[in-house]
N, C-alpha and C positions, 0 to 999 in steps of 0.2 A: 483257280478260284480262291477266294480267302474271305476275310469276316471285316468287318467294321463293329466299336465300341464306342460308349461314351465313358469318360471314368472324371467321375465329380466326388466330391468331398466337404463336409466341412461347410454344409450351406446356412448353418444358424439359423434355421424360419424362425422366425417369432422374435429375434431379436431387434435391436434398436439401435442407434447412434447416437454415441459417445463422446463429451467434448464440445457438444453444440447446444448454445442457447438463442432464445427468442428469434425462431423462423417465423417465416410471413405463411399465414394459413396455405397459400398454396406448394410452396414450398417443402414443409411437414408436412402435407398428406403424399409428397413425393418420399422424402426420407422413408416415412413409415412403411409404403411399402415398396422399398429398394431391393428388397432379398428375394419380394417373391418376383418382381420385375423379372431380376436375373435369372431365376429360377423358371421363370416361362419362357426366359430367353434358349436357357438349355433345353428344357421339350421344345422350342421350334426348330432348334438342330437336329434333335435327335429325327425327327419326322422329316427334313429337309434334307438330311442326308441318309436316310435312310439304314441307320442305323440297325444292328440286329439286337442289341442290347444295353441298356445304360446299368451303371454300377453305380452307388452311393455309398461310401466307404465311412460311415461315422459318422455324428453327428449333423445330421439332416434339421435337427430340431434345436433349437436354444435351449430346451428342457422338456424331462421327461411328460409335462404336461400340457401338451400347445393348446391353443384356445377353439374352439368350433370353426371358428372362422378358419383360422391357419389348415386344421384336419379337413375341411370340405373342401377348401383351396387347389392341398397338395392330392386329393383326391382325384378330384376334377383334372389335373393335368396329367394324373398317370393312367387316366380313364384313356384321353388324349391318343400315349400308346400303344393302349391295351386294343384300340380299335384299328389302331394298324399293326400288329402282332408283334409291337418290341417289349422282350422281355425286361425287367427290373428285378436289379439283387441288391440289398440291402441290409448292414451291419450297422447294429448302435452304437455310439461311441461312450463317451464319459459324461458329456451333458446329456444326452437323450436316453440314455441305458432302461429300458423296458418301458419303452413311449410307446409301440403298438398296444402294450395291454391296457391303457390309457386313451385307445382309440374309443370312439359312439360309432365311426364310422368303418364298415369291413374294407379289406384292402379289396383292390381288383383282383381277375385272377391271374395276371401277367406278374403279378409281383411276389417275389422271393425272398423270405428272413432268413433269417441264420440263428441256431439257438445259442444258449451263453453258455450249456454244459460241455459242449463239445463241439467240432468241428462238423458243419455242413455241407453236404457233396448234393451240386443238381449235375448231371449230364444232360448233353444237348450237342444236337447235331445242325450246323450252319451249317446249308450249303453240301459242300464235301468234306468239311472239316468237322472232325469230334473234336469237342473241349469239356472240359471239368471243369468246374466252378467252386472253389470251397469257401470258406468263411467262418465267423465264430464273431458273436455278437459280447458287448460287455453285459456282465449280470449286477455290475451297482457300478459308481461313480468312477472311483478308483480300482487301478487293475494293477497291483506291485509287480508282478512276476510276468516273464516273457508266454505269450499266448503260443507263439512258433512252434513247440515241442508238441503239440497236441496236434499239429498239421499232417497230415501222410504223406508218404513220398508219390512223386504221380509218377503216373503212367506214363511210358518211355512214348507212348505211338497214341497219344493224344493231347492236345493245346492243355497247356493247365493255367488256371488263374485263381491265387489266393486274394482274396480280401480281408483287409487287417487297420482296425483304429489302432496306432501304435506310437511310439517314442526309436524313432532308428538312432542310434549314438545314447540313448538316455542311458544313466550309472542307476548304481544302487538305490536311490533315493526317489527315482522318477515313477510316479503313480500311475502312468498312462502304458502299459505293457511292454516295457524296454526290449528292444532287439536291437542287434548290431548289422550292420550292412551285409559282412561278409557271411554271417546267418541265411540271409535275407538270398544272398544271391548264389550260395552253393546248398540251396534249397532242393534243387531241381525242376521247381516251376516257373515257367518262363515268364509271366508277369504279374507283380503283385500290385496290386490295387491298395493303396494307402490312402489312409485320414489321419487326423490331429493336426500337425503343421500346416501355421497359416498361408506359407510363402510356397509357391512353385520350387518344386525340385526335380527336373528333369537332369539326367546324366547317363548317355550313351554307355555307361562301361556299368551300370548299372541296372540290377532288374526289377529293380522298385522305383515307384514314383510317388509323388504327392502334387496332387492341383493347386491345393490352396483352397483359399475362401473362394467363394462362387461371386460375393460382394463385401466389399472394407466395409469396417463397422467405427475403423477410429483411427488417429494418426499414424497410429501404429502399421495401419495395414496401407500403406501408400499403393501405387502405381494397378499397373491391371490386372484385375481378378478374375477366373471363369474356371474351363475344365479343360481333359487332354480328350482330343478324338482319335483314338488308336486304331488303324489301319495294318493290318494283318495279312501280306500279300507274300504268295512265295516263299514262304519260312522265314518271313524279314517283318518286325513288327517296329512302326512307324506312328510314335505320337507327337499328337501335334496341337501347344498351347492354345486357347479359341477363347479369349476374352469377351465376357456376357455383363460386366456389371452397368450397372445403370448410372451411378455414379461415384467416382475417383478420386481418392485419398491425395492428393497434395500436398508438397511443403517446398518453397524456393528459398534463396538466400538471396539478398539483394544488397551488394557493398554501396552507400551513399559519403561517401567520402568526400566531404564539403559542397555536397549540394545543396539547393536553396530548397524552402519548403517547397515550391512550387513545381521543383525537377523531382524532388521527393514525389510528390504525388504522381507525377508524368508517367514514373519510373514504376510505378507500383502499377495505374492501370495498362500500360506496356505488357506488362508481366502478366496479369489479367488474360491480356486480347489474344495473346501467345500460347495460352493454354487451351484458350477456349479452343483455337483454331488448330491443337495439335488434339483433345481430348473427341473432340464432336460427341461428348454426354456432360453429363451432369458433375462438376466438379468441386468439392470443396478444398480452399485454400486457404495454408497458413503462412505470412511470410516474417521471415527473421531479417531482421536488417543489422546491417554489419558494418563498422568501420567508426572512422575519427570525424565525427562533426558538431558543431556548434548549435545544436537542433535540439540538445538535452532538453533542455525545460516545456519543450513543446513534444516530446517522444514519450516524457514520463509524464505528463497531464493527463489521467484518464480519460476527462472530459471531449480535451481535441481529439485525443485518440481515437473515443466514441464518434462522434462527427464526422472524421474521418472516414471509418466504418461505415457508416451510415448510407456517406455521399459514395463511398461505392460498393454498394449494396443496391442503389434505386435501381429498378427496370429490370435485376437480375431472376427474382421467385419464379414468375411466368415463362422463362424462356426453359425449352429444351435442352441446349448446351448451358445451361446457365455455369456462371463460374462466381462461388458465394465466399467470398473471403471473411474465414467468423473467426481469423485472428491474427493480428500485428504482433510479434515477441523484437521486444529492443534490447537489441545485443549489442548497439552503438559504446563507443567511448569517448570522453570530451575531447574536446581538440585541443592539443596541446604545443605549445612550441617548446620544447625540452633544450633545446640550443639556447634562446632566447632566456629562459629562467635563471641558467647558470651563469651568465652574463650581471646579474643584479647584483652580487657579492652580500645576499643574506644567508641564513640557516638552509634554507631548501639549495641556496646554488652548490652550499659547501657539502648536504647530500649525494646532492648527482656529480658531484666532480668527484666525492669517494667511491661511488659506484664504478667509474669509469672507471679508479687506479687498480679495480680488481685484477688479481692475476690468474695465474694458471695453475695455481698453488690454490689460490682460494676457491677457483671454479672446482678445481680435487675435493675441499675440502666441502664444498658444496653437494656433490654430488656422493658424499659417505652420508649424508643426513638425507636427501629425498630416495636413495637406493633401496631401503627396506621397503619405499612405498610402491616404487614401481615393479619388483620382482613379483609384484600381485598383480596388474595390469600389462595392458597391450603398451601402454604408453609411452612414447620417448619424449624428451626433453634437452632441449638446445641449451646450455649455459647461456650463451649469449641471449637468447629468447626471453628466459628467466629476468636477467637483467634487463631487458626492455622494457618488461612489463614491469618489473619492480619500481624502475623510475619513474614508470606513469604512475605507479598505483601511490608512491610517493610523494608526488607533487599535488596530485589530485587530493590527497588525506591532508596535508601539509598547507593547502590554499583554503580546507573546510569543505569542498566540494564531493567528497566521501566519506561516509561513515565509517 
């Protein structure tokens, strides 16, 4: 015999989306509520898998004050499974930090806090399985120093599981309860239930995890968001990501490399249909466009741009899958024929014929002036790369065409 969990984190109720202007009314009453969407998406798991317990690891709430609406909401679904007998435990993070005492509304009785002066112990017996449950909720915003030292060691001959809004890797500076991994996993509890980070962090050699956001709030939170359902069988514990969002953070790149406006567009809604049919929810999309074409004057036109936008935008608000593209970024450069220029025999050709006499002396001498900047960065740099771009950027400034 063994147990089943849900372990969610990080679900922001009450907040909003980031990045997007002027949705079609039906559209924004879908945004606005994308979190609790998700958020019912996970009590249908929880009830359909029959789960013995869900975990909320942090920041459940956008802020310590959610509105009536949000508190009768989240009510309402943990009523849900209180009346099928799944427990809930729950720690505030750094946005929600002392949101129950800001409730109208009493918690059910399935549901479990953790205080912020000290570490919390529920015991409970699944099944044939004993587990200890700890926790330690934040008491303000920012929490400097590592919470972990206040944890107790568990029990050798019982499941242990800590819950913790935290920083794993955070230095000295991080406000969110800095812990280090190898803390974390020669702890001696075997799984710890984590919030703060937005991005899934699942790793076999590790005893900690993080879900992620339950749904994207902004560019930033791309691809798919939900919780871990952790499956406890045999002395072997088995989580497994379960994506709930209602609708999905995108960004494509799309090279247009001398294509006509009209493959331009072709290319874009392509891109569109592709999504739709690989996302089946609700998706917003930004796309960058990339490469050398002759299409400048019609990419940097606000106006076409708008239009653009527009015509594919029709017929999108009402659908289910819809796929809402609310940004074009033009990362194009003009077309250039760089052979052809130096052939002219004026000022610009006698440019690019010095660029080319560069040697290996001067690529050295190149690389002692941009070397201080890179010993700060991930970044490498081609010489020859450097020179490619210089002679576009050259010819481009040198014709008027750049500022």
């Amino acid at each position: 015999m063994g147990f089943s969990f849900v372990h969610g984190a990080d679900l922001h109720l009450g907040s909003s989306f980031s990045g997007i202007k002027f949705l079609p009314k039906e559209l924004h009453q879908r945004v606005l509520n994308a979190h609790l969407t998700a958020f019912e998406k996970l009590i249908d798991f929880c009830l359909s898998e029959k789960v013995e317990f869900l975990v909320l690891a942090g920041d459940t709430f956008h802020e310590p004050t959610p509105s009536l609406r949000m508190q009768k909401v989240f009510i309402d679904q943990l009523e849900r499974l209180a009346a099928a007998k799944i427990d809930v435990f729950i720690v505030t993070g750094n946005h929600d930090s002392g949101v129950f005492a800001n409730f109208v509304f009493n918690l059910p009785s399935n549901v479990y806090t953790f205080p912020t002066d000290q570490v919390g112990y529920y015991q409970r017996q699944y099944g044939q399985e004993a587990i200890d449950i700890y926790g330690i909720s934040y008491p303000q915003a920012q929490v400097k120093s590592s919470l972990l030292p206040l944890f107790p060691k568990p029990k050798s001959d019982r499941f242990s599981l800590g819950i913790l809004h935290c920083d794993v890797g955070g230095g000295q500076d991080s406000s969110y309860a800095p812990v280090s991994s190898s803390e974390l996993n020669s702890s001696g509890h075997d799984y710890w239930a984590l919030g703060h980070v937005h991005t899934p962090v699942l790793n076999s050699n590790n005893k900690w995890y993080y879900p992620g956001v339950l749904q994207g709030s902004h560019l930033l939170e791309v691809g798919e968001k939900g919780f871990y359902h952790v499956v406890y069988q045999d002395k072997v514990l088995k989580p497994k990501f379960i994506p709930v969002q209602d609708i999905i953070w995108q960004s494509c790149t799309l090279d247009i490399s001398q294509l006509s406006f009209e493959e331009v567009t072709n290319l874009i809604i392509e891109q569109k249909e592709e999504c739709r049919q690989t996302q089946g929810v609700g998706t917003m999309l930004q796309i960058n466009l990339v490469g050398n074409t002759d299409l400048n004057n019609w990419l940097d036109n606000q106006v076409e741009m708008q239009e653009l936008l527009d015509t594919l935008q029709v017929n999108e608000s009402a659908r289910n899958n819809f796929v809402w593209i609310y940004q074009i970024e033009n990362h194009t450069r003009p077309l250039v024929d760089l052979s052809q220029l130096q052939k002219q025999g004026d000022f610009l050709a006698e440019v690019l014929d010095f660029m080319d006499q560069l040697t290996v002396e001067d690529f050295a001498k190149l690389e002692q002036i941009w070397e201080p900047v890179l010993n700060t960065t991930c970044v490498t740099i081609e010489p020859q790369e450097v020179i490619s771009k210089a002679k576009l950027r050259a010819a481009l400034l040198l014709r008027g065409e750049l500022e």
